[in-house]
NUKOLVO-794740 format. One line per 2 residues: for each residue y, x, z of C-alpha. Coordinates in Angstrom, 1 decimal, padded with zeros to 4 digits. Example, Ala and Ser with C-alpha at 12.3 -4.5 7.8 and 13.67 -1.06 7.14 Angstrom:
-004.5/012.3/007.8 | -001.1/013.7/007.1
This chain:
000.0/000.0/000.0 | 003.5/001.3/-001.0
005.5/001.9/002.3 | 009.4/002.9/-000.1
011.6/000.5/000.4 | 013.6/-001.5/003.2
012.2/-002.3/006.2 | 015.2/-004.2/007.9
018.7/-005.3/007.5 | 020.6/-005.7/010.8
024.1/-007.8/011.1 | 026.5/-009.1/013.4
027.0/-012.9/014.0 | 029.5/-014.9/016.2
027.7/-018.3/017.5 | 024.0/-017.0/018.3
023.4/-021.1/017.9 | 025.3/-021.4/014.3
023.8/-018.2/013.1 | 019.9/-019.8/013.5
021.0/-023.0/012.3 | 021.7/-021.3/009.0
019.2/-018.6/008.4 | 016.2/-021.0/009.8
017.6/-024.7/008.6 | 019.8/-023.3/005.2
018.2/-020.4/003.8 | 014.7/-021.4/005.2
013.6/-018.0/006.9 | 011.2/-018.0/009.6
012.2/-017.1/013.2 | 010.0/-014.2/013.4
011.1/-012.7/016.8 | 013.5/-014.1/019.2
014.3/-010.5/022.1 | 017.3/-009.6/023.1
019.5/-006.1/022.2 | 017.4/-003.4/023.7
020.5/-001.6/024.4 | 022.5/-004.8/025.3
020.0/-007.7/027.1 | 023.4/-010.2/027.3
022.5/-010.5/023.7 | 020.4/-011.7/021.6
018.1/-010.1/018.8 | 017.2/-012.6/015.9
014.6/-011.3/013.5 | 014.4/-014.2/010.2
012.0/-012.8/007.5 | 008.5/-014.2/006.2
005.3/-015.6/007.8 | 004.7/-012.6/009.0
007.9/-010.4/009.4 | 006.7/-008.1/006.8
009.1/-005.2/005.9 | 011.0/-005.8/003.1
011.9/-009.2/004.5 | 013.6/-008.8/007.7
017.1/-009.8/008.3 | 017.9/-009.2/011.9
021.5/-010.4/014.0 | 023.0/-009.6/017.2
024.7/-012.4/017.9 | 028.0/-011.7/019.8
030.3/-014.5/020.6 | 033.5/-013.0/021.0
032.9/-010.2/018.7 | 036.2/-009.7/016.5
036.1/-010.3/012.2 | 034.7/-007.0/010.8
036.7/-005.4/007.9 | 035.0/-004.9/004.1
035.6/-001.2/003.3 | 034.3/002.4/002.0
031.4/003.7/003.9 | 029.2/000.1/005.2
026.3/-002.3/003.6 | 028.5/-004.4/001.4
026.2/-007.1/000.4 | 022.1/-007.9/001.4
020.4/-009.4/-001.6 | 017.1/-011.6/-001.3
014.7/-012.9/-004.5 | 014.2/-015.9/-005.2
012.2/-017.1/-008.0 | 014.2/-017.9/-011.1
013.4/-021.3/-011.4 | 014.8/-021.9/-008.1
018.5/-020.3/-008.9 | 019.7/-024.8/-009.8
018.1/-025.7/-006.5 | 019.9/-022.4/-004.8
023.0/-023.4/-006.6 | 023.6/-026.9/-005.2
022.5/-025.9/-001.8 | 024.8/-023.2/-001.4
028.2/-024.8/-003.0 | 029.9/-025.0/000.0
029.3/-021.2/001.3 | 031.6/-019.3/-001.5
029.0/-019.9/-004.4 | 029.7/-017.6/-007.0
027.5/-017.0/-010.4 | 027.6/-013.5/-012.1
025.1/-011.5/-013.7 | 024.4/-007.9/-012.6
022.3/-005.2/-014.6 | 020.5/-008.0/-016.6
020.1/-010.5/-013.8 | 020.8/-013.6/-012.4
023.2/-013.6/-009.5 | 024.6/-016.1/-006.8
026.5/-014.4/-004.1 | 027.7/-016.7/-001.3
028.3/-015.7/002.8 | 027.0/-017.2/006.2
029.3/-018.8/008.7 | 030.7/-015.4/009.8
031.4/-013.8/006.2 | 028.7/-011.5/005.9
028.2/-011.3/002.1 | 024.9/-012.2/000.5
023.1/-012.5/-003.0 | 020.4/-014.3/-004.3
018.8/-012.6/-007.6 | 016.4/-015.0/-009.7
013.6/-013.0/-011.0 | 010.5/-014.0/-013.1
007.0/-014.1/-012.5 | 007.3/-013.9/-008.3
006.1/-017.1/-007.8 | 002.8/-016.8/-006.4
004.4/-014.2/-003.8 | 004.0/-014.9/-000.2
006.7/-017.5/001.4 | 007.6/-019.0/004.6
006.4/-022.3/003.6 | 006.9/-024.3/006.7
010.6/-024.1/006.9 | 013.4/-026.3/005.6
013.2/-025.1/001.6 | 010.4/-026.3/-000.8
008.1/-023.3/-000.9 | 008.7/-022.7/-004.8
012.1/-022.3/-004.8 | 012.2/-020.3/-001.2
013.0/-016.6/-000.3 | 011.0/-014.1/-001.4
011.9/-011.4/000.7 | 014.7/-008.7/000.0
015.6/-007.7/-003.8 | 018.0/-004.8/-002.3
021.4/-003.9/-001.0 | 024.9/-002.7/-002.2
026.3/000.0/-000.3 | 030.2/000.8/-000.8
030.9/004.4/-000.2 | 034.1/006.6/-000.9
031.7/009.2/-002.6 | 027.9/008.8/-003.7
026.4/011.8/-004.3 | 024.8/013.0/-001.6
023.5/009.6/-000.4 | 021.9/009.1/-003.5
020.3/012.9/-003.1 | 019.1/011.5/000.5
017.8/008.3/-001.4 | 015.6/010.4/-004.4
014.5/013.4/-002.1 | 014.0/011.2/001.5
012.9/007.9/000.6 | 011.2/007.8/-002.7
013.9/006.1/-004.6 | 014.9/007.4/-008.3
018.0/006.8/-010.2 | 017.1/003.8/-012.5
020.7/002.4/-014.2 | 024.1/002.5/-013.6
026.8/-000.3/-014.6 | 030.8/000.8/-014.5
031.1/002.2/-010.8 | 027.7/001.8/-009.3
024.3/003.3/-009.6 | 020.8/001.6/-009.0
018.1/003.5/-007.2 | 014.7/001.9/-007.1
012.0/002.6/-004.8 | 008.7/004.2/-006.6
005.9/001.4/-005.8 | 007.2/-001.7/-004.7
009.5/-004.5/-005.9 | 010.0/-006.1/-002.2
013.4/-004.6/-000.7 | 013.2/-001.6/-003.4
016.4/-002.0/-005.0 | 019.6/000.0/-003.5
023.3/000.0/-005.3 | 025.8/002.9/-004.2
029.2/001.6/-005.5 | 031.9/004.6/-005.8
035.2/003.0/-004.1 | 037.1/006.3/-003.6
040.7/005.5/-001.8 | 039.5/002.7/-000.4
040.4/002.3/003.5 | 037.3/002.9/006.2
035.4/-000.3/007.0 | 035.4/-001.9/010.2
032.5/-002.6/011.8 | 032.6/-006.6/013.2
031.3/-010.1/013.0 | 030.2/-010.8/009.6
029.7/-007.2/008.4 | 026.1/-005.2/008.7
025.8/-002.6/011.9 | 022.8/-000.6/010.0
020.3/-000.3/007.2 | 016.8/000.3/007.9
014.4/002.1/005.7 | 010.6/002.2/005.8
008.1/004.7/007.2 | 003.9/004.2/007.2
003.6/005.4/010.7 | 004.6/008.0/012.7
003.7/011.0/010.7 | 005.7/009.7/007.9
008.5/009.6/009.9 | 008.4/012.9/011.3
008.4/014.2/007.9 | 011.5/012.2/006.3
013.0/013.5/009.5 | 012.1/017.2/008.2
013.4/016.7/004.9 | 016.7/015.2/006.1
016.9/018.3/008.3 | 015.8/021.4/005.7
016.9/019.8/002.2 | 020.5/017.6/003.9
021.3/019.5/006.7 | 021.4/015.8/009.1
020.1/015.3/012.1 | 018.2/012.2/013.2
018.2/010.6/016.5 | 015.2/010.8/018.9
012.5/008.4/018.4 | 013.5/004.9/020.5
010.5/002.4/020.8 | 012.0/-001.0/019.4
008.4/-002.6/020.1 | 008.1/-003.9/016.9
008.2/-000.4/014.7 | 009.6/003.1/016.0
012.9/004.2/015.2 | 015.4/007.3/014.4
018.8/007.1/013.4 | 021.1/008.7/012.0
024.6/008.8/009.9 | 023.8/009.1/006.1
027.1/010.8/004.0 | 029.1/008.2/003.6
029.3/006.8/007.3 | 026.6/003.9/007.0
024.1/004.3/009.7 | 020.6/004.5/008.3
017.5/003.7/010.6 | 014.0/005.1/010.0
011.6/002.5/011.0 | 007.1/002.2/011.7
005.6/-000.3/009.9 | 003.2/-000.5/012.6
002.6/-001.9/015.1 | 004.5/-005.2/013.5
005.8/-008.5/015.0 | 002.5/-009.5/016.4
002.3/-007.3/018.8 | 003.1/-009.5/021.7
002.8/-012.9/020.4 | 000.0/-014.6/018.3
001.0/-014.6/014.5 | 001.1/-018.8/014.3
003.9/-018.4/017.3 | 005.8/-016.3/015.7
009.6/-016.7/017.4 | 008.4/-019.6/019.5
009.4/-017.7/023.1 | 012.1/-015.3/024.3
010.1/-012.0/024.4 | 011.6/-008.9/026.7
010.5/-005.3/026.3 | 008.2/-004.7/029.3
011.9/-002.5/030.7 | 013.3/-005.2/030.9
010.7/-007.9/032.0 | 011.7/-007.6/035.8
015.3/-008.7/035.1 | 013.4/-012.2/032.7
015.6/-014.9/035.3 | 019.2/-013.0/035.1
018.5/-012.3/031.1 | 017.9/-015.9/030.5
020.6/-017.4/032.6 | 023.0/-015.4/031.2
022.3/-015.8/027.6 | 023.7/-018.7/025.9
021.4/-021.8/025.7 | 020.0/-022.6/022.2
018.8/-026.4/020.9
């Protein structure tokens, strides 16, 4: 199994209540895992993605309510694209005409870009023959015309050139096509989340990391070994420096700042989102890292209530 590609996308919402209303009820994701921030346990962490939560499909949040509008800008995750197939783009259309609908067409394809309550920017691509591909099919949207995971994401950076570098010689993505001022990497092996646009937007001013705007970009190792050797490369052939290894439960983790400012997450596959919860109860029960499982009462009391 091909293990290039995306792992996760994770966000920053304002109403934790709003923001699962429209992933779970709008765009029909599954609730895969509802935790808390690790590193902040007054939050929440919302993981939406497939049946299972497979990489290449997770869109993640930390909902914070008072957390001030982020600013679009050089050096951040402009805009997280899903697939959907392209028979479903006239259902996608009407359901999404009153979120900032817009229809383009982007190196050959089909494109409806729209945003969620808080602004983050999204995409829909239609793409044929993806069909028969896995769905959450127990959600609000007909399974044929529902998400089929991630198509990719566009980052917007002052300069490019060494991020792509990191891209080809890190993560198994090559240089594919390139439209006025941005180039398309794709991930060798896999079409699920295997699609990353650097847009050049030299002079621009610095983004602004808020509510509405993406807080990192998560990138897929096998397992640990794969890991540690991405972390080598980064270190002989880039000269950066990764993180230590956190545990996030769910996969491993290292982090660290690519070129042009967007922080860029090395995460496990294994051991995946069933870890502590059966597979059919996926996102059915606040689960807390066993850290944090003494502290279950204040966590809960203090977190805001959710219908």
């Amino acid at each position: 199994m091909a293990t290039n590609g995306i792992h996760h996308v994770t966000a920053i919402a304002g109403s934790a209540q709003r923001n699962l209303d429209f992933y779970t009820r709008t765009l029909g994701l599954r609730l895969v895992k509802r935790t808390v921030n690790f590193d902040d346990p007054g939050a929440y962490h919302f993981y939406y993605g497939d049946a299972a939560g497979s990489p290449g499909t997770i869109l993640t949040f930390f909902p914070w309510e008072n957390a001030a509008e982020g600013r679009a800008g050089a050096g951040e995750l402009q805009e997280t694209v899903f697939r959907v197939p392209q028979s479903a783009i006239g259902y996608w259309t009407q359901r999404l005409v009153n979120h900032g609908l817009d229809r383009t067409t982007r190196f050959g394809e089909t494109v409806l870009t729209f945003r969620d309550p808080d602004g983050l920017r999204l995409a829909l691509v239609g793409l044929p023959g993806i069909e028969a591909e896995p769905a959450w099919d127990n959600g609000e949207v007909p399974v044929e015309h529902a998400l089929r995971g991630f198509h990719g994401v566009s980052l917007m950076l002052d300069k490019t050139e060494a991020t792509g570098a990191i891209l080809s010689d890190v993560f198994g993505f090559r240089e594919v096509a390139r439209e006025g001022d941005t180039t398309r990497f794709a991930a060798e092996g896999t079409a699920l989340g295997g699609i990353v646009d650097v847009r050049a937007v030299g002079g621009f001013l610095p983004a602004r990391l808020g509510r509405g705007s993406v807080h990192h970009l998560a990138f897929r190792a096998a397992d640990d070994a794969d890991q540690a050797e991405m972390v080598r490369k980064l270190a002989e052939n880039h000269g950066l420096h990764t993180t230590e290894q956190k545990n996030r439960d769910y996969f491993r983790s290292v982090y660290f700042r690519e070129p042009g400012h967007v922080l860029f997450e090395i995460a496990t596959d294994i051991p995946g989102f069933a870890v502590d919860e059966p597979a059919d109860q996926l996102g059915t029960a606040l689960k807390l890292p066993r850290f944090l499982e003494g502290h279950r009462a204040q966590i809960e009391a203090a977190l805001p209530a959710l219908a």
